[in-house]
N, C-alpha and C positions, 0 to 999 in steps of 0.2 A: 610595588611592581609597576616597572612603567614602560615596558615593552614584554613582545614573544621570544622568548629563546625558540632555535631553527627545532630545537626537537620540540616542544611545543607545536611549533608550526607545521612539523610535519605530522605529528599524530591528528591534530585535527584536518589537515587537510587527505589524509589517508580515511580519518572518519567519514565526510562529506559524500570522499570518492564510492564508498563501501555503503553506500546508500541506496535504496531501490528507485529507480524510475523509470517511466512510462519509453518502451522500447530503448532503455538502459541509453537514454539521449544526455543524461546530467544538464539539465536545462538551469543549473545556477552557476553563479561565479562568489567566490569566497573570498573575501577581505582582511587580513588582520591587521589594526594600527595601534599602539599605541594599549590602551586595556579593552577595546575595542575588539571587538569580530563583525564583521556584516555580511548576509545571504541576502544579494542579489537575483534576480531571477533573468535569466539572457533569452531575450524576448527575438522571435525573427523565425521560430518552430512552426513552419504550416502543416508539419505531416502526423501531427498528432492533437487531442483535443485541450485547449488551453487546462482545463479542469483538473487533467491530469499531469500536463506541467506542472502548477502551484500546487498540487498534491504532494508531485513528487519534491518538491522544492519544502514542503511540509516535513518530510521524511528527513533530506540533508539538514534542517534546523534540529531535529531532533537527537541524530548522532553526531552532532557534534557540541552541542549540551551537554550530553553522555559525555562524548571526549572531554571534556574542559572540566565537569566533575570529578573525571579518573584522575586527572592530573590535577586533583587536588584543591582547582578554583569553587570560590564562591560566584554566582553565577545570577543576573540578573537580566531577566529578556524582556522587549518589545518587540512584538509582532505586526507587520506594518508600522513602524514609527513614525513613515515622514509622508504625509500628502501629496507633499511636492512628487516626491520621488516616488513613484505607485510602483518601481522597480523592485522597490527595497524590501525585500522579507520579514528579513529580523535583524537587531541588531542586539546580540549579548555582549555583556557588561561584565568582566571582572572585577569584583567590587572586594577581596578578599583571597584568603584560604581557608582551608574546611579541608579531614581527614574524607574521603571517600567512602561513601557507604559499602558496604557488600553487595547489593544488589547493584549498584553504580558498576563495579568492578565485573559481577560476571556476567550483567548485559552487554560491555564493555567489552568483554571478550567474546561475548556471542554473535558480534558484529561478524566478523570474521570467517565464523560457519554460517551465517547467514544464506540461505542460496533457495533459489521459486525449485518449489517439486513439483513439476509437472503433470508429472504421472498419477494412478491411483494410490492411494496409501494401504498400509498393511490393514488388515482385518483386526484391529486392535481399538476397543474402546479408548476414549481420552477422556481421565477420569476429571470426575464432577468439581476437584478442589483444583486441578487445575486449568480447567477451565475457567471456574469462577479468578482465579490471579492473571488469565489472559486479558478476561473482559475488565477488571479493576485495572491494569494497565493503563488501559485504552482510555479513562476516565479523564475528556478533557471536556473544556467550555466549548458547549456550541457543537459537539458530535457526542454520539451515541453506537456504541455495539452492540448489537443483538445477534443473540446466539436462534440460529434456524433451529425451530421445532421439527420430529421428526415428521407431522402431520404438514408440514407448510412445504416439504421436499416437491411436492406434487405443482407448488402455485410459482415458485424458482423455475423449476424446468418449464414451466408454459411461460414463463416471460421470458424466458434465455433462448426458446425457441420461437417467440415471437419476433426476439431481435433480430435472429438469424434467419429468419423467412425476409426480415427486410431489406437483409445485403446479402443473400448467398447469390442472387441473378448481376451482382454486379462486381466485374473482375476484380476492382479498385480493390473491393474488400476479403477477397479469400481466404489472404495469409493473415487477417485479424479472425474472422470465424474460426479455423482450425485448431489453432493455440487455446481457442476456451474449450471447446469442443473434445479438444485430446487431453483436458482435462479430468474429466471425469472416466474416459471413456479411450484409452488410449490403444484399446486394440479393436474399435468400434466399427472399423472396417467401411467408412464412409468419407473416405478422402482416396486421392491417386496422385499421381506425380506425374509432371508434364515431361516433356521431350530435355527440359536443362535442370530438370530433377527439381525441382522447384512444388513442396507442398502444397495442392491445390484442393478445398474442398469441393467435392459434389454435392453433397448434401448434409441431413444434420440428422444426430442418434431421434430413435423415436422414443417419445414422449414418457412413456413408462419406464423405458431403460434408463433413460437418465434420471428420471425421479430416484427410482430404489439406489441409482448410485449418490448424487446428492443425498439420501435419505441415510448411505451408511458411513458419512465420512460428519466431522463435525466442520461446520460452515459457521460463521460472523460476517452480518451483515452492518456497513458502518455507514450512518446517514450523516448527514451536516444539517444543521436549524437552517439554514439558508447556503444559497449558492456565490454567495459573496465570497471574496479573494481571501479576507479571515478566517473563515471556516472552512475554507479548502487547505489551506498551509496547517488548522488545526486537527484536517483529517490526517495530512500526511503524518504530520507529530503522531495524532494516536495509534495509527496503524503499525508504527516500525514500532513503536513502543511495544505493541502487544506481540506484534512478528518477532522482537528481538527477547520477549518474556516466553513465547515459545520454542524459540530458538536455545534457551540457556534450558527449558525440560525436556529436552531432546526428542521437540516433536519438528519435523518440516512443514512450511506451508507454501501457500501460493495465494496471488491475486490476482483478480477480473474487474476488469473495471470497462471492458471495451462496451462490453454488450448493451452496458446501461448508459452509453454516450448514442444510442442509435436511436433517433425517431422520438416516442414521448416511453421509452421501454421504463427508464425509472422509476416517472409515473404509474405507468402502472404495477410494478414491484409495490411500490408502496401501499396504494389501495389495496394487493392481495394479499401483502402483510401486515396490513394497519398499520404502517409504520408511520409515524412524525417527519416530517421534514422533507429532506432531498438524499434516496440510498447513492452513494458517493459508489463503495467497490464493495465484493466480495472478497472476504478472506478464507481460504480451507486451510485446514489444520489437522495433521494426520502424523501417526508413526511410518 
């Protein structure tokens, strides 16, 4: 094999596009030459936190793996390959063919229904064995998923209201507080709408109502061993990985990552979860 055929090229470039990122900005650019693929990262983003570019840029590596599997390739990656180029993501390697797994195939197609539910989720346990195949998903080098205990729902909502005590007095950040906020809490009745209809928080749910809500949906929390460029592109990987292994049990989710880019808020997530490392986002997961 020693070029892409155009359908080739468009499945994976449709994979890429169908990728989650940080205010749906697609902060990479996609390459194919040759047996060759390369995720670039298109650097010049001020209006979001680099973290969650190379996150998101983590995610586009990861569906399009997927892609390159469905269609049959053997598949060989380096993440950050080149020093020089601190641009370069990943670059995967057709080295082969290989029949496609099952799982390959209906992750593969769960791309597609893929979509952030914003909202609360139904009143519906998410049972134990699948959850445990969301967190096995997620099993990469250098990140970690942890599944929130019901008892931790309490120490979540105080750091997520800590964040938001430290930009709701500043306009810049309204329209990022609301969006986690109506999270949980989407008829919370703590936001209003300006004069150009324009979402604007006033304030933020209290402290026990957001617990018990946190406390009845299933959350994962995903940390990195360090906050180096590698273990952010391998958070993105694990998290679409376990979003798209939830996505094929027909459960919706959603992701927060803002709150824990405010101030030292992560920091303190971690010390109230004992968590290891650096917590990267939040994922909820619900019917």
């Amino acid at each position: 094999m020693n070029s892409w055929s155009l359908s080739d090229i468009e499945v994976v470039s449709r994979a890429i596009v169908s990728a989650p990122s940080v205010h749906d900005t697609q902060p990479w650019d996609l390459r194919l030459d040759g047996t060759y693929v390369e995720i670039t990262e298109r650097r010049g983003f001020t209006d979001s936190p680099r973290a969650d570019r190379v996150i998101s840029c983590g995610a586009g590596v990861a569906n399009v793996e997927l892609a390159l599997r469905a269609l049959g390739r053997q598949i060989e990656m380096d993440l950050l390959p080149d020093p020089r180029r601190p641009e370069l993501v990943a670059t995967l390697r057709a080295v082969g063919t290989t029949s496609p797994s099952s799982t390959d195939l209906r992750l593969f197609s769960a791309m597609a229904r893929r979509r952030s539910h914003r909202e609360a989720f139904a009143d519906i346990p998410v049972p134990a064995a699948t959850i445990a195949d969301i967190v096995s998903a997620a099993e990469t080098t250098g990140v970690r998923a942890r599944l929130l205990a019901a008892d931790e729902a309490p120490a979540l909502a105080d750091v997520l209201l800590y964040s938001a005590d430290r930009v709701r007095h500043d306009p810049r950040h309204q329209r990022d507080l609301f969006p986690w906020t109506s999270h949980w809490l989407p008829q919370g009745g703590h936001e209003s709408v300006d004069t150009i209809h324009t979402v604007v928080t006033r304030g933020v749910p209290d402290s026990a109502r957001l617990a018990a809500a946190i406390e009845g949906e299933t959350v994962l929390v995903f940390a990195s061993d360090t906050q180096e460029s590698i273990d952010l592109v391998r958070t993105g990987i694990a998290v679409e990985r376990a979003w798209l292994t939830a996505v094929d049990a027909r459960l919706g989710a959603s992701i927060l990552s803002y709150p824990l880019r405010v101030d030292d808020t992560a920091q303190r997530l971690a010390r109230r979860l004992n968590l290891p490392g650096h917590p990267q986002l939040i994922l909820r997961i619900g019917y």
